[in-house]
N, C-alpha and C positions, 0 to 999 in steps of 0.2 A: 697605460693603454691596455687595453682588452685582447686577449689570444685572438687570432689570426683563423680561422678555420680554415685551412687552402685546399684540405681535403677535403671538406663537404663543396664547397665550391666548386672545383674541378671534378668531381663526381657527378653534381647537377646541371651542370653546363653538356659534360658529353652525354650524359641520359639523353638530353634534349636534342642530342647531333644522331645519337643511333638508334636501329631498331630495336633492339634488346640488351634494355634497361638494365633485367637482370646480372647478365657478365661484366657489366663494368664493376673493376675491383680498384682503388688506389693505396697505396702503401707510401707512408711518410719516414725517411728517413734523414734524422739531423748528424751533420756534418761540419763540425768543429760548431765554433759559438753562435755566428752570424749564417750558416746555409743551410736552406731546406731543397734536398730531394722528392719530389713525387714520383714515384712509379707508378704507373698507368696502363694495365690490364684490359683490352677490348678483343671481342673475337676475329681472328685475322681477317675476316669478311668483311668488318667494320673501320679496321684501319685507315682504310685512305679517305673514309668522311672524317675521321679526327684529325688526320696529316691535311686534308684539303687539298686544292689544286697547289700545285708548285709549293705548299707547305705553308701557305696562306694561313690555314685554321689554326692548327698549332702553333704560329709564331703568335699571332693575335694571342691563344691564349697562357702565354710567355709573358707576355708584355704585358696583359692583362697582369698575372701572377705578382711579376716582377714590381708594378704598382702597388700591389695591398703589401705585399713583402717589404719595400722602400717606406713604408707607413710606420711598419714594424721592426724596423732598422735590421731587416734581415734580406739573403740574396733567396730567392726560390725558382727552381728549376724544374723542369717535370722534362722524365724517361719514359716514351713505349716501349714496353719489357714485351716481347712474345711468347 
């Protein structure tokens, strides 16, 4: 099967949640064989449209992640870094 992109994904997903495209950064870090970390760079202005009401958005795009990652017989998580 085909590499995973989880960080163009999760890049293009929050573009489309904030107003400025530009400052979104994600950083990919593998940990051990099977987990993938995202870190997730938005301006603190923008936070709580990524986090959502009661953390609604962010979980959805967990589970989402967690889906293509289960494809890839890999765990993936994503961190907002401040």
């Amino acid at each position: 099967m085909g590499e995973i992109d989880y960080m163009a994904f999760l890049e293009d997903i929050v573009k489309m949640i904030i107003s400025d495209e530009a400052e979104v950064k994600v950083e990919k870090k593998q940990e051990g064989e099977d987990k993938v970390v995202l870190y997730l760079s938005v301006p603190s202005s923008e936070r709580g449209k990524v986090i959502g009401k009661e953390g609604k958005t962010i979980n959805a795009l967990r589970v989402l992640l967690k889906i293509m990652g289960a494809k890839n017989k890999e765990r993936v998580g994503i961190d907002i870094v401040e």
